[in-house]
LOMARSE-141604 format. One record per residue (C-alpha): residue in three letters; y, x, z. Coordinates in steps of 0.1 Angstrom, whole numbers, padded with zeros to 4 digits, always signed. Example, Ala and Ser with C-alpha at 12.3 -4.5 7.8 and 13.67 -1.06 7.14 Angstrom:
2
Ala-0045+0123+0078 Ser-0011+0137+0071 
***
This chain:
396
Unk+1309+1486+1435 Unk+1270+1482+1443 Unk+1251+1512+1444 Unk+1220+1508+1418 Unk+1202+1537+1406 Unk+1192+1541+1365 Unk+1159+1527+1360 Unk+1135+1556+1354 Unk+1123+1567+1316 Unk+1098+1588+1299 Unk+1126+1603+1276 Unk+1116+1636+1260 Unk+1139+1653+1281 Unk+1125+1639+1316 Unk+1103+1662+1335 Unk+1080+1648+1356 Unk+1049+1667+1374 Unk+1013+1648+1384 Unk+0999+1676+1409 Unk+0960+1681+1415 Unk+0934+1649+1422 Unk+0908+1661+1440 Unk+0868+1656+1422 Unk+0858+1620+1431 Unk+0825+1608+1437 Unk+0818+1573+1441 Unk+0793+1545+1445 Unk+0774+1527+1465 Unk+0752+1550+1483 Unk+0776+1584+1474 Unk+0769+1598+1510 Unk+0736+1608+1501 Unk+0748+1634+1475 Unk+0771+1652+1502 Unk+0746+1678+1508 Unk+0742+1686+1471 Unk+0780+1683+1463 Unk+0792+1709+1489 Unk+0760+1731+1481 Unk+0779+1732+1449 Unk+0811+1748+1463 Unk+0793+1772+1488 Unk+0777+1799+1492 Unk+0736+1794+1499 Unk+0731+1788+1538 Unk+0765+1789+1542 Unk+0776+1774+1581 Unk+0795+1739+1576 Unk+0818+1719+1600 Unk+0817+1687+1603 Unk+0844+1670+1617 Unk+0837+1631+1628 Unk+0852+1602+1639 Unk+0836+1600+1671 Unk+0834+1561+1666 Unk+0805+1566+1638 Unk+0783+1578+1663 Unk+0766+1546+1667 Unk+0765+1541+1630 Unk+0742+1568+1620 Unk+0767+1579+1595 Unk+0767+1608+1608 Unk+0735+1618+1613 Unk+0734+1607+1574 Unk+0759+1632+1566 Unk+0745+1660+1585 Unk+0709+1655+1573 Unk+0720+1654+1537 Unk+0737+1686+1544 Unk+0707+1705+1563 Unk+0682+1689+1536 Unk+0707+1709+1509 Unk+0697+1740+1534 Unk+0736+1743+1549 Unk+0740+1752+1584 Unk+0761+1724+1608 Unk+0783+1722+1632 Unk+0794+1688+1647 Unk+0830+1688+1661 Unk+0837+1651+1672 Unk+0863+1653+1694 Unk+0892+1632+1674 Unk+0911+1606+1686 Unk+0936+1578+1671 Unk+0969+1597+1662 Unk+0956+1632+1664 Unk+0974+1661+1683 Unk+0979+1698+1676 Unk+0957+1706+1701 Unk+0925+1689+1688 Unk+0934+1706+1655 Unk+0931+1740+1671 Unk+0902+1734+1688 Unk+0882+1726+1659 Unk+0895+1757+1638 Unk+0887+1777+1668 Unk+0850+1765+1667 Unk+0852+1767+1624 Unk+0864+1808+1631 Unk+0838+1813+1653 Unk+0812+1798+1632 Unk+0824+1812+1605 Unk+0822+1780+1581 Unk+0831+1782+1549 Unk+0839+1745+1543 Unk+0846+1713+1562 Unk+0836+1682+1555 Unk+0855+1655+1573 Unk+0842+1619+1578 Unk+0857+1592+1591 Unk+0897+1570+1592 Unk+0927+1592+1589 Unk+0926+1607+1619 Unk+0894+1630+1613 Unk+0901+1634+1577 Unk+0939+1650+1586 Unk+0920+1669+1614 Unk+0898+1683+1590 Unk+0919+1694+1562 Unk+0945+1709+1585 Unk+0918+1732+1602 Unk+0897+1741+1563 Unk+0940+1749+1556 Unk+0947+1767+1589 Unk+0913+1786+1599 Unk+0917+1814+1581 Unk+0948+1829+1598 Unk+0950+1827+1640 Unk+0981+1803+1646 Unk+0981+1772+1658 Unk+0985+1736+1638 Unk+1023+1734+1650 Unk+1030+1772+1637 Unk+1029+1750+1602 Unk+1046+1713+1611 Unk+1073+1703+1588 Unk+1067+1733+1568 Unk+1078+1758+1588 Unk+1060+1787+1577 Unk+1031+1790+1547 Unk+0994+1783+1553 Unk+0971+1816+1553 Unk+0963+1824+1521 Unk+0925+1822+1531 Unk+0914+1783+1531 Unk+0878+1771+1534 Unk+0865+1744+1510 Unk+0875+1709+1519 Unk+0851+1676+1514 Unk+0867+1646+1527 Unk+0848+1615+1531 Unk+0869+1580+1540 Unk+0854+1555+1558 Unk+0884+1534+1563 Unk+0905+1525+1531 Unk+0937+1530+1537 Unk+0951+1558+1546 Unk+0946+1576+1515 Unk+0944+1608+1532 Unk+0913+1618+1512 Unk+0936+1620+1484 Unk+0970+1636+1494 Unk+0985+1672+1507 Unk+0996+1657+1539 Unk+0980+1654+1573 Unk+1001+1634+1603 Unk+0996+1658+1638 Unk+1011+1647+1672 Unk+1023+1674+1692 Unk+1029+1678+1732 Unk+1065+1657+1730 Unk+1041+1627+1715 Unk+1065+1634+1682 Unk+1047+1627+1649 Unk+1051+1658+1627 Unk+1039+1667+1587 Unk+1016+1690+1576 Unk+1026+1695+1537 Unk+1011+1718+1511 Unk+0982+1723+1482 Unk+0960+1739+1509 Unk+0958+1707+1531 Unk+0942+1690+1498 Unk+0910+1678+1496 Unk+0886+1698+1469 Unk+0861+1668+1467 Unk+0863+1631+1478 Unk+0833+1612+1481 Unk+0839+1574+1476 Unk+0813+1551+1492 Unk+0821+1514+1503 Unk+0787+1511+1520 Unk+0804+1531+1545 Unk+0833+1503+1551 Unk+0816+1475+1557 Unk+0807+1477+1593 Unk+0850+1480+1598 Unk+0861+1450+1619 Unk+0884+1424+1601 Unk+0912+1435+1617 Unk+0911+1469+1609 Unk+0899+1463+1573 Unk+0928+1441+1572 Unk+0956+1469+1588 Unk+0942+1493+1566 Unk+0942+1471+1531 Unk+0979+1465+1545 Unk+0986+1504+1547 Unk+0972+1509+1509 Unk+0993+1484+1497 Unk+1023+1498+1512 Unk+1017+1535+1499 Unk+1014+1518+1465 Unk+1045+1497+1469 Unk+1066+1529+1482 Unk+1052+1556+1458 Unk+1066+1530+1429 Unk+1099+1518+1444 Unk+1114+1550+1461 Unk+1137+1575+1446 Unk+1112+1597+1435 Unk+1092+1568+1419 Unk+1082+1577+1381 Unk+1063+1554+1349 Unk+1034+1579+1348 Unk+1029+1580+1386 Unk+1032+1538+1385 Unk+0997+1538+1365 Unk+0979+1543+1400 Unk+1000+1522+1422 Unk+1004+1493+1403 Unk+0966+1496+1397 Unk+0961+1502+1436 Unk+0986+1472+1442 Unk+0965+1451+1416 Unk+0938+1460+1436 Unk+0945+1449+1470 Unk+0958+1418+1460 Unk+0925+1408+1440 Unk+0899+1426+1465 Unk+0916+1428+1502 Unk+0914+1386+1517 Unk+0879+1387+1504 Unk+0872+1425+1522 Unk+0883+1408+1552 Unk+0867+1373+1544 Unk+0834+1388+1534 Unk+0826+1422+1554 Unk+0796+1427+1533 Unk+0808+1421+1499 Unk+0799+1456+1483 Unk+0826+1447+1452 Unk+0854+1437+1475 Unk+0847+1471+1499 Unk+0848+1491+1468 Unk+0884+1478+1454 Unk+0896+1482+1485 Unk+0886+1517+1486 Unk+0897+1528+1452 Unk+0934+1509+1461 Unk+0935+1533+1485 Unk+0924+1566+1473 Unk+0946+1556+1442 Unk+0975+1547+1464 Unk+0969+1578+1484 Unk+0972+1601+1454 Unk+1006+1580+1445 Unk+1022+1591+1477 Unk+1010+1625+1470 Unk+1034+1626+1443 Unk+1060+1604+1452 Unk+1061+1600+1489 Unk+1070+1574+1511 Unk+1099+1559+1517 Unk+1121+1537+1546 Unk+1088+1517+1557 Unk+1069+1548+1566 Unk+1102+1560+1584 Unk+1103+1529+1606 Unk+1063+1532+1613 Unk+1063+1568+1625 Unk+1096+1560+1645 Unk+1079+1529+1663 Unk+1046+1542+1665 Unk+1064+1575+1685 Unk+1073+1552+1708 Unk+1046+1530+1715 Unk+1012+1529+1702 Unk+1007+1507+1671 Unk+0979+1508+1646 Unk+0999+1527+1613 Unk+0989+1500+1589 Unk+1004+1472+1607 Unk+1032+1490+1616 Unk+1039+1501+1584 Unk+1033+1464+1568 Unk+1057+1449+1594 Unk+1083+1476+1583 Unk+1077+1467+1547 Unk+1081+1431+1551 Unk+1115+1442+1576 Unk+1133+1459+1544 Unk+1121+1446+1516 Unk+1148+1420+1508 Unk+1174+1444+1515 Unk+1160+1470+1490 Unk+1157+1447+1464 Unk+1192+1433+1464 Unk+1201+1457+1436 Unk+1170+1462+1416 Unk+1163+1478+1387 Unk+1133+1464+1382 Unk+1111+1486+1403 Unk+1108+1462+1424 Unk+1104+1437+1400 Unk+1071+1451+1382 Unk+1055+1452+1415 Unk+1058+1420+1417 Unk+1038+1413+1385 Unk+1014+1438+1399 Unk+1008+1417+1429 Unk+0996+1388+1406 Unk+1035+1369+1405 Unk+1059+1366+1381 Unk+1079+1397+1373 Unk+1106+1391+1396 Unk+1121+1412+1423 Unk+1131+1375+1448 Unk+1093+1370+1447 Unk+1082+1399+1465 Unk+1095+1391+1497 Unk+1074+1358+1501 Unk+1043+1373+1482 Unk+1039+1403+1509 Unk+1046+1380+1537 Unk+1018+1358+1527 Unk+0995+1386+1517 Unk+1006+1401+1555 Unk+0995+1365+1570 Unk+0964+1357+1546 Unk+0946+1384+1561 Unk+0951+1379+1603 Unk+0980+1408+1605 Unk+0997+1393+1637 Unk+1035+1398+1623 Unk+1055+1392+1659 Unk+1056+1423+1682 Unk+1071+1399+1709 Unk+1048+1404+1744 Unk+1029+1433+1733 Unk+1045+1463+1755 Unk+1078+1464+1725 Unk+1099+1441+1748 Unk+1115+1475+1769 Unk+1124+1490+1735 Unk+1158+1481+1722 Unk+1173+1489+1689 Unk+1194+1513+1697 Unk+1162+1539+1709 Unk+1142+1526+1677 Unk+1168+1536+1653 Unk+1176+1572+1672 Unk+1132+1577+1663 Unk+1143+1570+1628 Unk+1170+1589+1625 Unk+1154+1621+1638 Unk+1145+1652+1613 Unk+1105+1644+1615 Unk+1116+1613+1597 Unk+1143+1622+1576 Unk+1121+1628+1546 Unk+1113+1592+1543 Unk+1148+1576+1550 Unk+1158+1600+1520 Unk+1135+1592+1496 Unk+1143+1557+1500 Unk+1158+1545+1466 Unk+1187+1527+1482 Unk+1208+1550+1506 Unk+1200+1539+1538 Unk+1232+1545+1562 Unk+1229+1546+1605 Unk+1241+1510+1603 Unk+1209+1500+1583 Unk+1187+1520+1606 Unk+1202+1500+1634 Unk+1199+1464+1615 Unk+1158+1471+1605 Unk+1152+1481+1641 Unk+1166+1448+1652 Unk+1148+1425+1628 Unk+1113+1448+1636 Unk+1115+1441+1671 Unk+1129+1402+1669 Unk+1115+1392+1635 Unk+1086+1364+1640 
***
């Protein structure tokens, strides 16, 4: 008999829990209240760090961030030494300098990368261990945090908006940071800071939104309350993300984008992930690979396998997507979203040729990944490890 899980219900006997969203700001223009919203949460001439993607310098964002934070009389310190995929190491450094400094808040700017370095070090700087002393959850965060302002200027990730940062540590192994203290305190929203992201990523990182959204609402931890923001985030990619891409400098387009993210990053805060994220961290492991095409390919890789036995989950993410509310049209419509927007779907002659099945499938099977194979809403046994593997390396 086919495995297929009850559809979900608000009965009065369900339970289900919607944990902290951090205060949003938004708008065109928000950066230039970031001195005045983390003078808010601080003491007077308190000592701030600023973590950045180093990739802004050439922006001015942030000398915009850092002179709206002197001009609301804070003290800053500039730590801009993040990199794609971030490590332990980088982590530590930067707590090191926030200890020594003694700030009492970081405000990260930037993609994922400096946003999960930032919140791990306003989590971790005020005991002495190192980032990996926490990694999958090993032990608890000090009880002494520092207040944490994240600022997105990629919309994607939704990183801004969860309890989870992504480290990599000395065996190139991607490992989770999880709890409350990781959380933002304040998000400051502004699509003027997106627009000078290339097409490609804008397009990678649309991809990765839509994904959270499509995970947090299909996976076995997937609830109707919870499905208000990612079928809103998945609504919003569909109408805003080939025009974000099209149109760099459409203000309205940036700004859907954006919110599809931060909406889709507070979904996954409450309902995680599920076998696409599994397959992206596995791959990525191995290889380099931007996360949000990774992550897209893995999506479009499973889909019509998890949908085989829906329960209409699936179904109303269709309709969210702008199709009929159908499970079969899923599939098709995420292919051609994937393709509308440049996302180059074949990995054939990029560096993936040496890795066969067999290793791709042992990276998903390991425990850093086990989280996201379980939440998947249909079991997902070693043979189905071994079959996505094969169609993410030969599918075209």
């Amino acid at each position: 008999m086919p495995w297929v899980r009850p559809p979900p219900t608000l009965s009065p006997m369900t339970i289900i829990t919607l944990d902290r969203v951090p205060r949003i700001v938004q708008g065109a223009g928000a950066l230039g209240t970031l001195g005045s919203v983390v003078a808010e949460c601080v003491p007077t001439a308190s000592a701030v760090l600023l973590v950045a993607d180093p990739g802004l310098r050439s922006t001015g964002m942030i000398e915009t961030a850092r002179a709206a934070l002197q001009q609301a009389g804070l003290g800053v310190i500039l730590f801009d030494d993040v990199k794609s995929d971030p490590t332990m190491a980088q982590v530590d450094s930067a707590a090191g300098v926030a200890r020594r400094e003694n700030a009492t808040a970081v405000v990260s700017i930037g993609g994922g990368s400096a946003l999960d370095v930032g919140k791990t070090v306003a989590a971790i700087c005020g005991g002495q261990a190192s980032a990996s002393h926490y990694g999958l959850c090993a032990n608890p965060f000090p009880k002494s945090t520092v207040v944490n302002i994240c600022v997105p200027t990629t919309s994607g990730t939704g990183s801004e908006a969860t309890r989870t940062a992504v480290l990599t540590d000395t065996s190139h192994a991607k490992i989770w940071l999880w709890g409350e203290e990781i959380k933002a305190d304040v998000v400051v929203l502004d699509p003027v800071l997106t627009t000078g992201l290339p097409a490609q990523l804008t397009a990678a990182t649309g991809v990765d939104a839509l994904v959270h959204a499509v995970e947090a609402a299909t996976n076995a931890n997937a609830n109707p309350a919870n499905n208000l923001y990612c079928h809103e985030a998945i609504r919003l990619v569909a109408k805003h993300l080939r025009r974000a891409v099209a149109a760099p400098g459409d203000i309205e387009a940036r700004a859907g984008v954006q919110w599809a993210a931060t909406l889709a990053g507070i979904a996954i805060d409450n309902c995680g992930t599920a076998i696409a994220h599994n397959i992206g961290h596995a791959l990525a492991s191995l290889r380099p690979i931007h996360h949000g095409r990774v992550v897209g390919l893995a999506l479009r890789a499973t889909l019509s396998w998890n949908i085989e036995e829906d329960d209409a989950c699936y179904a109303a993410v269709a309709a969210a997507l702008g199709e009929p509310a159908k499970s079969s049209r899923l599939p098709g419509a995420v292919d051609k979203l994937i393709r509308d927007v440049g996302i180059k779907v074949s990995l054939s002659g990029e560096g993936y040729d040496g890795i066969t099945a067999e290793q791709l499938a042992a990276q998903m099977a390991r425990p850093e990944n086990s989280a996201m194979r379980r939440s998947n809403r249909r079991p997902v046994l070693d043979s189905d490890l071994l079959r996505f593997a094969h169609l993410m390396l030969t599918e075209s």
